[in-house]
Residue, then its C-alpha position, 0 to 999 in steps of 0.5 A: x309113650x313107648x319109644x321104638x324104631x322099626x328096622x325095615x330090610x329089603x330082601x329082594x327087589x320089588x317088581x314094577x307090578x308090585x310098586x304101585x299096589x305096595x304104596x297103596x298098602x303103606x297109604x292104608x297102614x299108615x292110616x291105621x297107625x295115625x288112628x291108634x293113636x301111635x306116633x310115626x316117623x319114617x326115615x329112608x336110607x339110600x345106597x351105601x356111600x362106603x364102609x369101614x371095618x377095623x383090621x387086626x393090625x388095628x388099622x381101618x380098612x375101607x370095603x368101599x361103596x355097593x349098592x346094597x338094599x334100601x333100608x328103611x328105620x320107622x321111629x314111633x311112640x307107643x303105649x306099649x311094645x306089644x303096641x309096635x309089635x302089632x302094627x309092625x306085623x301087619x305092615x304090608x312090605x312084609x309081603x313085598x321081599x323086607x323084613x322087619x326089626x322092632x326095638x326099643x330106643x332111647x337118646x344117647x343120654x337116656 
């Protein structure tokens, strides 16, 4: 099996009318996805805590925290990225205001 991760971005916010129908959709997703026989694992981020960035003097400069969108990574282990690539374009938040980044991965070792 293939290791990958789906990078999932919030675009715009998602509207109270559209949350309950968004979950039922991941609901049957997920549910397809277990009966390819591909391995998931979600991992949500939360608010932004804070951020660094180097200035050119090469001190660290703290742009402070925001509330920024809620990111999503889906780690998964597939025969193959066309596999992934597959499952990610049917993943219905595609339709709800997030986009979706799939690459491979690997251990800090590998």
């Amino acid at each position: 099996m293939n290791k990958f991760a789906m990078i999932f971005r919030l675009t715009r916010p998602i509207s109270p009318a559209e949350a309950p129908h968004r979950q039922a959709e991941i609901d049957a997703w997920v549910k397809d996805v277990y009966a390819r026989d591909i391995k998931i694992e979600p991992r949500h981020f939360g608010k932004t805590v804070t951020e660094f960035a180097a200035k050119s003097d090469g001190s660290i400069a703290e742009e402070g925290s925001h509330d920024g969108s809620f990111d999503t990574i889906v780690f998964a282990e597939a025969p193959s990225e066309r596999d992934v690539v597959e499952i990610a374009k049917l993943h219905p938040v595609l339709r709800y205001g997030m986009t979706v980044e799939v690459r491979p991965w690997s251990g800090p070792r590998n």
